[in-house]
C-alpha positions, 0 to 999 in steps of 0.5 A: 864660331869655331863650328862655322869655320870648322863646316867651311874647312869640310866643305871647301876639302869635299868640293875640292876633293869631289871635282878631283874626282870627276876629272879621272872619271871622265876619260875618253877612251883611246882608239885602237890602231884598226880604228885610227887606220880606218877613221885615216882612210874614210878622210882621205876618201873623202877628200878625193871625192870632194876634189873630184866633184864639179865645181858649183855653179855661181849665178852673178847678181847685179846688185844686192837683193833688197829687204822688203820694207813694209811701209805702213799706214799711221792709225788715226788718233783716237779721241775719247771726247768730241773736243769741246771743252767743258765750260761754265754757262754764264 
């Protein structure tokens, strides 16, 4: 018994432990101003250029499409014996 609880107090300490761990481990690198300048700039040239674009034409529908439906035809049923019923001949 002693065991058991004493691998269950290490294991909770590894897991514990080792996603402390991962979280330093997966930083994200910081942009340097050159890059934030330039990421600042291309969005704003962006944003000129889609201002600037003509606007879409929309066609006008009447009404909503409506779905295909497939209608189709029920199979005939399928019998295994001729439909007489076995009886005894008297």
């Amino acid at each position: 018994m002693n065991k058991l609880l004493a691998a269950v107090v290490a294991s909770a300490f590894v897991f514990s432990s080792a996603s402390g761990y991962a979280a330093d481990a997966v930083k994200k690198e910081e942009l340097t101003k050159e890059q934030r300048v330039d990421m600042r700039n291309r969005a704003d040239k962006l944003t000129q250029e889609r201002a600037q674009a003509p606007a879409s034409t929309q066609v006008k529908t009447d009404a909503a499409p409506k779905a295909n439906t497939h209608h189709a035809k029920k199979a005939k049923k399928v019998l295994r014996h001729d439909g007489t019923k076995a009886r005894p001949k008297v």
